[in-house]
C-alpha positions in Angstrom: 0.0 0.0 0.0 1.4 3.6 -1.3 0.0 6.6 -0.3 1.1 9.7 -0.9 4.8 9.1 -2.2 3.6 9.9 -5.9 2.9 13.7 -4.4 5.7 13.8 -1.4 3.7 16.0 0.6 -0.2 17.0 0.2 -0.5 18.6 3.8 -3.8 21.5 3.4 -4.2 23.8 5.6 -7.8 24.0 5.0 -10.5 25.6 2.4 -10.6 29.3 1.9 -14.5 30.0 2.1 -16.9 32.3 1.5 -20.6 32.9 3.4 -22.8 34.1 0.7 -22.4 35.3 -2.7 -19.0 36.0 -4.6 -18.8 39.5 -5.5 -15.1 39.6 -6.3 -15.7 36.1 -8.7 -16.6 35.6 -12.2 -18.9 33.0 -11.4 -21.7 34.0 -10.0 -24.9 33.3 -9.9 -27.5 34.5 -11.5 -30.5 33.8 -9.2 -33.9 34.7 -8.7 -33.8 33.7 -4.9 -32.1 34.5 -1.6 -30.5 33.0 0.7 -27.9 34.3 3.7 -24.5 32.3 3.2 -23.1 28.5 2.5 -25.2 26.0 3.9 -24.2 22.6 5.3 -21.2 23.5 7.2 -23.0 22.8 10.7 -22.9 18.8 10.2 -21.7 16.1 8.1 -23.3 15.6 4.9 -25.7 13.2 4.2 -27.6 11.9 1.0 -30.3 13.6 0.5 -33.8 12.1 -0.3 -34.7 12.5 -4.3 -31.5 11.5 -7.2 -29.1 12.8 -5.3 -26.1 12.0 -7.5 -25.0 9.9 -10.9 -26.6 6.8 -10.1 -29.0 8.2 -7.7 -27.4 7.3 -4.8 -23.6 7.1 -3.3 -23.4 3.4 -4.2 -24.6 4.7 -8.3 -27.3 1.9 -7.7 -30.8 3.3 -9.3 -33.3 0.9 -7.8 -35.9 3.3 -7.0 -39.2 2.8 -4.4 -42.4 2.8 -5.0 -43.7 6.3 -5.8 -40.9 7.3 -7.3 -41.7 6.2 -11.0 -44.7 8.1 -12.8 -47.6 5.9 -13.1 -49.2 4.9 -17.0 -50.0 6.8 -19.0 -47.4 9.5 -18.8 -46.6 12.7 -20.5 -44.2 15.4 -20.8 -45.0 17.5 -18.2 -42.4 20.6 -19.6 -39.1 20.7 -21.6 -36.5 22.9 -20.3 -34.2 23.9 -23.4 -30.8 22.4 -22.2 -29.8 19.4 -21.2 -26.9 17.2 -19.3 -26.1 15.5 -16.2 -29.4 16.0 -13.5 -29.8 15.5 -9.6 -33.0 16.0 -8.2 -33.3 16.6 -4.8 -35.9 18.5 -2.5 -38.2 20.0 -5.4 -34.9 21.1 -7.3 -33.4 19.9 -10.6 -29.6 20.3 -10.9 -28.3 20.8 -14.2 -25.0 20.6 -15.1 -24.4 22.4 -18.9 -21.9 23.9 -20.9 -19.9 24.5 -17.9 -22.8 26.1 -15.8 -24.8 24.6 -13.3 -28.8 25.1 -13.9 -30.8 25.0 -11.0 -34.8 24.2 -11.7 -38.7 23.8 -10.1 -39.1 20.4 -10.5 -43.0 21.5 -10.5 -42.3 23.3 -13.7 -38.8 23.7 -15.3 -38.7 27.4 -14.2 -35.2 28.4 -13.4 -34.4 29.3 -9.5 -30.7 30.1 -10.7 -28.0 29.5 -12.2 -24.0 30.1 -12.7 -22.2 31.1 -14.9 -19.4 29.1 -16.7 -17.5 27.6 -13.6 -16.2 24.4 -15.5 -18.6 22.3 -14.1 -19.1 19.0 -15.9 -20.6 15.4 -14.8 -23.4 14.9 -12.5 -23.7 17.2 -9.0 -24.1 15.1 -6.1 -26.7 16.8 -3.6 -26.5 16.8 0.4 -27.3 19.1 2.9 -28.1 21.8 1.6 -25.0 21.8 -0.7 -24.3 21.3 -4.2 -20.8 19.6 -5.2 -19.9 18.9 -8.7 -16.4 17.9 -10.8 -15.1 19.1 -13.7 -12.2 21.7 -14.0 -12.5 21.7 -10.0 -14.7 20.5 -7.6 -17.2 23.1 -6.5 -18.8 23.6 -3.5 -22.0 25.9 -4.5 -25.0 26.8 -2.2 -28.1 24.7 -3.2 -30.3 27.0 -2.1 -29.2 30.1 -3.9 -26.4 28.7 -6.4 -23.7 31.2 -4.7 -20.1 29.6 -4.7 -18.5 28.3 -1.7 -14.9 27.5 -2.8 -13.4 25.5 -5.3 -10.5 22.5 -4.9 -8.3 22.5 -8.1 -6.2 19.5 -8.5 -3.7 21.5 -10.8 -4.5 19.1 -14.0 -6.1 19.6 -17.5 -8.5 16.3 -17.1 -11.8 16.5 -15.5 -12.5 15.2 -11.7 -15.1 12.8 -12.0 -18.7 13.3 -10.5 -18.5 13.4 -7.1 -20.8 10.7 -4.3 -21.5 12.2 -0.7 -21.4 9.6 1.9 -21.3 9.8 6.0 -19.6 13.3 5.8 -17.8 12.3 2.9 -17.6 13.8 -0.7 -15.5 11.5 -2.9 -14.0 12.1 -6.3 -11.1 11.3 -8.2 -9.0 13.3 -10.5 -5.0 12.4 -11.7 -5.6 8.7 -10.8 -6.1 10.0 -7.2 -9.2 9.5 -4.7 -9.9 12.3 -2.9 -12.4 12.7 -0.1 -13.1 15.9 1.4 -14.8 16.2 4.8 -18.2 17.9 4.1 -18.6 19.9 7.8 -15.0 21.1 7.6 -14.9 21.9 4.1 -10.8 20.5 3.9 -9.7 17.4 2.5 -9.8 14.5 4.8 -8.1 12.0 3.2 -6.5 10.5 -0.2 -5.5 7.8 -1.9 -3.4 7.3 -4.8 -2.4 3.3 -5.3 1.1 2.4 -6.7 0.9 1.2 -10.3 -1.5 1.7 -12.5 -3.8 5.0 -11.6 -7.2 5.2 -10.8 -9.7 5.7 -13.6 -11.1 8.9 -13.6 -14.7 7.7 -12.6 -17.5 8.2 -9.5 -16.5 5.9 -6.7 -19.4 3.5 -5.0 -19.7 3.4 -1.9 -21.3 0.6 0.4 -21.1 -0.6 3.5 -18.7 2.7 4.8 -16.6 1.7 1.8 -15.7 3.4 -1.1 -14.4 1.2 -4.2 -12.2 2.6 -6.8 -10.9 1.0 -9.7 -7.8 0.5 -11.6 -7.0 -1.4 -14.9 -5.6 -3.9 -12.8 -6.9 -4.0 -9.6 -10.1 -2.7 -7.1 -9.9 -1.1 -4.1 -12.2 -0.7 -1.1 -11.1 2.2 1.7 -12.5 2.6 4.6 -15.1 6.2 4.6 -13.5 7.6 8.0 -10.0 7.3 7.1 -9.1 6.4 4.2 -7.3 3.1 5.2 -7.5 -0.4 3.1 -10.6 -2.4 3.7 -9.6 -4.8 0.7 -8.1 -4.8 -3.0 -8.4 -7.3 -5.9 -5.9 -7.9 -7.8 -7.3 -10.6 -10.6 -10.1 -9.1 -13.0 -12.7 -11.8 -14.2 -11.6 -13.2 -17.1 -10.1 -15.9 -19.3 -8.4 -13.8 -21.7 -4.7 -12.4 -21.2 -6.8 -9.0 -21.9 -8.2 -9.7 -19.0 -8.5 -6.2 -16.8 -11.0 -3.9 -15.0 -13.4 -2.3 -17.5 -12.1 1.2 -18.6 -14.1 4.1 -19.5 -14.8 4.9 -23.0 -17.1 7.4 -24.8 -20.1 5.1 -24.2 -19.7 3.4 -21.0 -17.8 4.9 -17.6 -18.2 1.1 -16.2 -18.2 2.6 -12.4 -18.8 0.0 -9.6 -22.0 -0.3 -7.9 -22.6 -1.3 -4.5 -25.8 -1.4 -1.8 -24.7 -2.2 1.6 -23.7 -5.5 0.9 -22.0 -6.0 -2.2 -20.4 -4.4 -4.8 -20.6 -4.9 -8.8 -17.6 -4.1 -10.8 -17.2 -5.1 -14.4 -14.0 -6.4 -16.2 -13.6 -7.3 -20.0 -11.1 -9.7 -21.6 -11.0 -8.5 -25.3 -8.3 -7.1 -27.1 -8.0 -3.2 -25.8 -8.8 -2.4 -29.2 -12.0 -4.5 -29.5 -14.4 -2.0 -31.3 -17.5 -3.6 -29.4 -15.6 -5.2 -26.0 -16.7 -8.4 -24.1 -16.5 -9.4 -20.0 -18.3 -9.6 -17.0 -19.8 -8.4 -14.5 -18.9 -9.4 -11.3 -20.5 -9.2 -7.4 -18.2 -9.0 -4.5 -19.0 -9.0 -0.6 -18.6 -5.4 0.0 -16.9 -6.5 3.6 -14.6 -8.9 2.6 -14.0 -8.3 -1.2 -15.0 -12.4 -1.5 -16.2 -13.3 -4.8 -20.0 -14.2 -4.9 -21.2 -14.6 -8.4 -20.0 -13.5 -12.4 -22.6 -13.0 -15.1 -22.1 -15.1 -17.7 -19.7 -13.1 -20.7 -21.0 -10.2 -22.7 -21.9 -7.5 -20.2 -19.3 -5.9 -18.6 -20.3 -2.6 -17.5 -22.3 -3.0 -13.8 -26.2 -1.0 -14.0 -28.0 -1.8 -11.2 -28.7 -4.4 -8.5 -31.8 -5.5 -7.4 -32.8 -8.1 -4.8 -32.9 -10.8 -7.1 -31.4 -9.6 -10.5 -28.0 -8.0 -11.8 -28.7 -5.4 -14.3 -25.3 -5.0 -16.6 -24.6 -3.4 -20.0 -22.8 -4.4 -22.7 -21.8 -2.8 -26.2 -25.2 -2.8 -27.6 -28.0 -3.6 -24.7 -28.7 -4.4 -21.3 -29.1 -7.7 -19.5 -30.8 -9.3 -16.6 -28.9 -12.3 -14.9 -29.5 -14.1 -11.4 -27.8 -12.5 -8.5 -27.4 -16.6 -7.2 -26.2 -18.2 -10.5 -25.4 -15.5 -12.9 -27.6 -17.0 -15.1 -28.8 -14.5 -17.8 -32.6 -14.5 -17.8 -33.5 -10.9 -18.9 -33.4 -9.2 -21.8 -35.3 -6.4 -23.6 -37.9 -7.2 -26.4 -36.5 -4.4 -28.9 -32.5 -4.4 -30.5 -30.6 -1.5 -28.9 -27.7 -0.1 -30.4 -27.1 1.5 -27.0 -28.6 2.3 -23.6 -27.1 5.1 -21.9 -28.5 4.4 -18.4 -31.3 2.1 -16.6 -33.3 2.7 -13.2 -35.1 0.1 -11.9 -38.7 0.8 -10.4 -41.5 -2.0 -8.9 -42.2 -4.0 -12.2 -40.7 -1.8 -14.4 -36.9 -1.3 -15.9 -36.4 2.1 -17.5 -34.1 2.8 -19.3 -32.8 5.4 -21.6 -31.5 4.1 -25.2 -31.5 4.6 -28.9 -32.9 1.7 -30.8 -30.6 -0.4 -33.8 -32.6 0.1 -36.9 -30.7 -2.3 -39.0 -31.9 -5.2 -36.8 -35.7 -4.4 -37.8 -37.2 -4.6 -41.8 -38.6 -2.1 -43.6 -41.4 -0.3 -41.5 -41.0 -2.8 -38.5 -38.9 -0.4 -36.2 -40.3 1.3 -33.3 -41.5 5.1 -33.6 -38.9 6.1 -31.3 -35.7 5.9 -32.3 -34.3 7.5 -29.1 -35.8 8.4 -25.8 -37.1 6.5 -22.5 -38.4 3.2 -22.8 -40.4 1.1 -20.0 -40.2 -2.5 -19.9 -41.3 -5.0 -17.9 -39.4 -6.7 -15.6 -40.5 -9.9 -16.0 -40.8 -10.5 -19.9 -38.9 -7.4 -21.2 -42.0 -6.1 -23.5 -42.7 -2.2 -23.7 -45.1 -1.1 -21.8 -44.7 2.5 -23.0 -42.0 5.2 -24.5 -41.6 8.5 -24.9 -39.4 10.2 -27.8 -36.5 12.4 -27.3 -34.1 14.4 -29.6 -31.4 12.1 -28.9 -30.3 9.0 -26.5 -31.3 10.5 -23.2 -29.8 10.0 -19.6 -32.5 9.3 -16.7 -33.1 10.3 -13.3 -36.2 9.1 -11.7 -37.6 10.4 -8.7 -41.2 11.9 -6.7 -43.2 10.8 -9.6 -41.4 11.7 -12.4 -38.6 10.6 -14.9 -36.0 13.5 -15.9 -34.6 12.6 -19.0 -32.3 14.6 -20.5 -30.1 14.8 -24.0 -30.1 18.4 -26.0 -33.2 19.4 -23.9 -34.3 18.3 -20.4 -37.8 16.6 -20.2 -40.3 15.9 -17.2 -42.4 12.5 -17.7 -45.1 12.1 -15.3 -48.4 10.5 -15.2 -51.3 12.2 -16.9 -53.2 12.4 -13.7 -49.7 13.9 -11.9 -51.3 17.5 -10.3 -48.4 19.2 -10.3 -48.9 20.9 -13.4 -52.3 22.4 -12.4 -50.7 23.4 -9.3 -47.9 24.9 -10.4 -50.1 27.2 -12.8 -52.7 28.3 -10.4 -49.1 29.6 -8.3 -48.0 31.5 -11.4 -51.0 33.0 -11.8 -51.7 34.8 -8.1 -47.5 35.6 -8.7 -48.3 36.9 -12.0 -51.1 39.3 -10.3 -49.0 40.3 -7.0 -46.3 41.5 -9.3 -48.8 43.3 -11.2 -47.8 46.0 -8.7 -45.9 47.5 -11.0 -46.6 50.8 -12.6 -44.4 48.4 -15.6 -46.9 47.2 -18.5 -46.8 43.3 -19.2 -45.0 42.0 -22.4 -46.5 39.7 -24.8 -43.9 37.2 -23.4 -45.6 37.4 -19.7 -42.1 39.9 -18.7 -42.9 43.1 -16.7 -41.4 46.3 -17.8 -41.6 49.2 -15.6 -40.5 50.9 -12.2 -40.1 47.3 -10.1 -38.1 45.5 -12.7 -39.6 41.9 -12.7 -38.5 39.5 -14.2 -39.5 36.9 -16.7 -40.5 33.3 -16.1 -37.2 32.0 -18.3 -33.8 33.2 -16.5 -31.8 32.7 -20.0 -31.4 34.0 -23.4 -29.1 31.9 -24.4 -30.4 29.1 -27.4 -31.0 25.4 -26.7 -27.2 24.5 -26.5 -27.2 21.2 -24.4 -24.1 20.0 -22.8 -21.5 19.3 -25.8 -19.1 17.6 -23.8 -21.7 15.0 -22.8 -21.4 11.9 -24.9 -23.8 9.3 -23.9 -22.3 6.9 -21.7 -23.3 3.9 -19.7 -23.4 5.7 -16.6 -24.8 9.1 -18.3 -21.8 11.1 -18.1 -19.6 10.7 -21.4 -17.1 13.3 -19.5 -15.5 10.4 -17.6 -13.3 8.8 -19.2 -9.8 8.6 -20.0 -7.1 5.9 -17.8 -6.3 8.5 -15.3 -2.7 9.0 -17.0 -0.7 11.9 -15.8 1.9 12.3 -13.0 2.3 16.0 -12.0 5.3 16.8 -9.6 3.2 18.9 -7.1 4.5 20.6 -3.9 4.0 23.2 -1.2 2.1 26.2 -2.7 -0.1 29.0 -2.6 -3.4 29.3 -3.9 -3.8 29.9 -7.4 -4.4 33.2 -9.4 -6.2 33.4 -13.1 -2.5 34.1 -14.6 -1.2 31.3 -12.4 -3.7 29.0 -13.7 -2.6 29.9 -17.1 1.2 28.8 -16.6 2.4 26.0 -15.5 4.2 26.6 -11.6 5.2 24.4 -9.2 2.5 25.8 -6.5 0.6 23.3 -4.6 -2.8 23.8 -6.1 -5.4 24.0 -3.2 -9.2 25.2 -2.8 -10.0 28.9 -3.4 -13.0 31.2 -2.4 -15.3 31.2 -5.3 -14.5 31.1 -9.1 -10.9 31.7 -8.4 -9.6 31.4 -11.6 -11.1 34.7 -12.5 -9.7 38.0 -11.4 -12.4 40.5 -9.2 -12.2 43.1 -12.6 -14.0 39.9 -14.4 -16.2 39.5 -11.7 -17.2 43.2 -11.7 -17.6 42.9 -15.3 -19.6 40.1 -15.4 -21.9 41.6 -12.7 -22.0 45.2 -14.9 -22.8 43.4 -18.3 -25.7 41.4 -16.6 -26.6 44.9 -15.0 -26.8 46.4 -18.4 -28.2 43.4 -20.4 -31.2 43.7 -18.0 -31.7 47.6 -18.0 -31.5 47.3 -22.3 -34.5 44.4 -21.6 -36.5 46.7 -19.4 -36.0 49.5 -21.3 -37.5 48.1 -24.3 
């Protein structure tokens, strides 16, 4: 066991932090609500009820209760015009696009806020009150107001995977290094970097106050409070001299996923430059790291476990085998040419995906050729889908299915009364801020003396999340072997023109944006100002 001889010294004194929002950053957020500071910092966090993070939970595992899946028949309850990795916790949809992080009414899609380009990418991972997400730097951001707490960069040009909050933990990795920083105390509390091979740059699961990261060659399970070693594996399934831990690629991240009491990781044992790979997917007792059962070969990439089935993916679809024998005894009733990402409800596998077309003649296809699709559990016919622009990644919670590819889209049941609800609100808002001396706008904006603004924070067009490939896991941003091997020492927090040249500064956690100066900031703020005044002007 190595730790920390690949870095010498990673000794932190702690996270500069802010209490409310960053007027000296270029990030901040624009926001239609109020708040009084950073919240979260009074306990450890905790996952938070709702799709709290990339799989829906710290352990990635999206077997959802009862409730949480819309009843049939369902419909798009609103479209929001961007689209990437979603957590929905507490009423509130968080977005992660373009490098901003979108905060929405789950009711109806309106905006609550939102940042401005931070670097964000992946999924955020919800708890407490607090938003984190990965991408140039793992941000801390207030979930009730989107102002920025402070930001951790690693002082690398890769992304740091999406993060997974645990028992005061909040776990990423980035340069082939786990992190985990300590929620309450906002400082890192731990790392692990293994000797060898790196770490691929992918969310960590975490069961059992264990969080397993993965390597080509081996798996590792480290104990939540401390970092220590719990167990590692050092044989991948397989019967190939290929044979290795599954590695990330533009489709598929292949992250572990674990429950309490065992762990799934997938291995494959094709040539590295297999177009279309072949493995395994394995469960492990998440105390011991003993070997319980393999699916038979072809799906390598872990989705879900429920109590009687593992849910895996491989190049094209998804299968269901026995959790006793690993026995494959599910499949779907349509060909796939991919399914981004599965959630498992009470008789009912959802799943986003896009459907093969050459398997099907001439008119036999289904209608839609990408969106969510509903089958049942038991025989693996449709019970129902819903279109989308293009392969979609899910999150399913409080009635409703998020799924998300260039746009954002709310499925619920027909008879969902949200959508009543959430109108008969508008309207009494709609006459309070009639107020104004301002005249209403064929677009529903006020102009006038109180400035009010429209139902739609954002001018910008329907962008989606570029960097967002769809991906086993729904977050084509992580991948790569976690290469890289930067010679970091004792340093000072850095600037925008530090971050710009290369220095042999310890990189650290900053107050806000730090990577933009406070003129930015200002004229960030001042642009906004006047973009607004032009608006109400007109």
């Amino acid at each position: 066991m190595v730790e920390h001889d690949r870095r010498n010294v990673l000794k932190y004194a702690g996270l500069a932090m802010t209490g409310g929002a960053l007027a000296t950053g270029g990030a901040v957020a624009d926001t239609t609500g109020s708040g009084t500071g950073v919240t979260g910092t009074d306990g450890p966090a905790a996952e938070s009820r709702g799709w709290s993070s990339i799989g829906g939970n710290a352990g990635n595992n999206p077997v959802v209760s009862a409730g949480d899946a819309p009843e049939t028949p369902v419909t798009v309850a609103w479209e929001y015009d961007q689209g990437g990795p979603t957590a929905v916790v507490d009423g509130t949809v968080y977005l992660t696009t373009d490098g901003e992080v979108h905060a929405l009414d789950a009711a109806d899609g309106e905006v609550e806020w939102r940042t401005d380009a931070i670097g964000a990418s992946g999924t955020p991972a919800v708890a407490d009150g607090t938003v984190y997400v990965g991408g140039e730097r793992l941000t801390v951001i207030d979930a009730a107001n989107g102002d920025l707490c402070c930001q951790h960069d690693l002082g690398y040009d890769e992304d740091i995977a999406s993060p997974v909050v645990a028992n005061g933990r909040v776990l990423t990795v980035g340069d082939g290094t786990l992190y985990a920083l300590d929620a309450a105390e906002r400082e890192l509390a731990w790392e692990f970097t293994p000797d060898g091979d790196p770490l691929y740059e992918q969310p960590v699961a975490v069961g059992g106050d264990a969080a397993v990261a993965v390597s080509e060659s081996r798996a590792f399970a480290r104990e939540l409070a401390d970092g220590t070693e719990r167990w590692r594996l050092d044989e991948p399934v397989g019967d190939d001299e290929h044979g290795r831990f599954a590695k990330p690629s533009h489709r598929q991240t292949s992250f572990p996923v674990a429950t309490d009491d065992v762990v799934a990781i997938g291995s494959a044992d094709t040539e590295p430059e297999a177009m279309w790979p072949l493995g395994y997917t394995t469960l492990y007792d998440v105390e011991t790291g003993e070997r319980r059962v393999s699916s038979e070969r072809a799906a390598f990439d872990p989705a879900a476990i429920a109590d009687d089935e593992l849910y895996a993916l491989e190049s094209h679809n998804v299968r269901g085998h026995d959790r006793e024998t690993g026995d494959e005894n599910w499949d779907t009733a349509v060909s796939t040419y991919q399914v981004s990402s599965l959630a498992i409800g009470d008789g009912t596998v959802y799943a986003g995906l896009t459907i093969d077309g050459e398997g099907y003649g001439p008119g036999e296809a289904p209608e839609d050729e990408n969106g969510v699709y509903a089958f049942d559990s038991e025989t693996g016919e449709v019970e129902w889908s819903v279109g989308t622009d293009e392969i979609p990644t899910i999150a399913v919670t409080d009635g409703t299915i998020y799924a998300s590819s260039g746009t954002l889209v709310a499925i619920r049941s027909e008879n969902d009364g949200r959508d009543a609800e959430s109108a008969d609100e508008e309207g009494n808002e709609d006459e309070t801020n009639g107020e104004s001396d301002g005249e209403t706008t064929d677009n529903g904006t006020e102009s006038g003396d109180s400035g009010s603004t429209g139902g739609n924070d954002t001018d910008e067009s329907a962008t989606g999340d570029s960097n967002e490939s769809a991906s086993g896991a729904g977050n084509g941003n992580e991948t790569g072997d976690g290469g890289g091997d930067g010679n970091l020492g004792e340093g000072n927090v850095e600037s925008e023109a530090d971050s710009n040249e290369e220095s042999e500064g310890m990189p650290g956690f900053t107050a806000g944006a730090g990577v933009v100066g406070a003129a930015a900031g200002i004229e960030a703020l001042r642009r906004r100002t006047d973009a607004d005044t032009d608006d109400t002007d007109a």
